[in-house]
C-alpha positions in Angstrom: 9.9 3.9 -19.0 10.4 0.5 -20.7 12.7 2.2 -23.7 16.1 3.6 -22.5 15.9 2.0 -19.0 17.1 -1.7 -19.8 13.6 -2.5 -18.0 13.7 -6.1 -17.2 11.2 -8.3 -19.5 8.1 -9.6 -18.5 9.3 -12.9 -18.6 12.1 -12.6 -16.2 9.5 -10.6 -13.7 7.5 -13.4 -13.8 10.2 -15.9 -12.4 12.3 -14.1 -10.7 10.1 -11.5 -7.9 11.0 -7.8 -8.7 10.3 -5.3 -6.1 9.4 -0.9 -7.0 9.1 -1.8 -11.0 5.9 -0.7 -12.6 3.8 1.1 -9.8 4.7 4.9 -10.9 2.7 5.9 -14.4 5.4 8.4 -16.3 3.5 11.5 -15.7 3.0 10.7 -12.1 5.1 12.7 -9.7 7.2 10.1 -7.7 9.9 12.1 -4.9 12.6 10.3 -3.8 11.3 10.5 -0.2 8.4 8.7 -0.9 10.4 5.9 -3.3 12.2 5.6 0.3 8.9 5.4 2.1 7.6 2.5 0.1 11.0 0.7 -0.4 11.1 0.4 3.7 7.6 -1.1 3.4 8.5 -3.0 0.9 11.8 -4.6 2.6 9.5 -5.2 6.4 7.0 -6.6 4.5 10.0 -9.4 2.4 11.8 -9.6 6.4 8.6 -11.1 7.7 8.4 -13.5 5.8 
């Protein structure tokens, strides 16, 4: 969903880390619940660090 979204560019993803952009085709079914799911992974897995 890169037009209407404001997507960030490529070149600011690859200096500045962006978490949950890109992993979800378009015509994949994506719930909220399991956004929430992988954005708790997501945030243990930056806490550990």
């Amino acid at each position: 969903m890169d037009i209407g979204t404001d997507k960030v560019s490529d070149e600011i993803l690859n200096q500045i880390p962006h978490h949950q952009v890109n992993i979800i085709d378009p015509d994949q079914v994506y719930t909220s619940g399991e956004w929430q799911k992988d954005a708790k992974k997501q945030i243990k897995e930056i806490q550990s660090r």
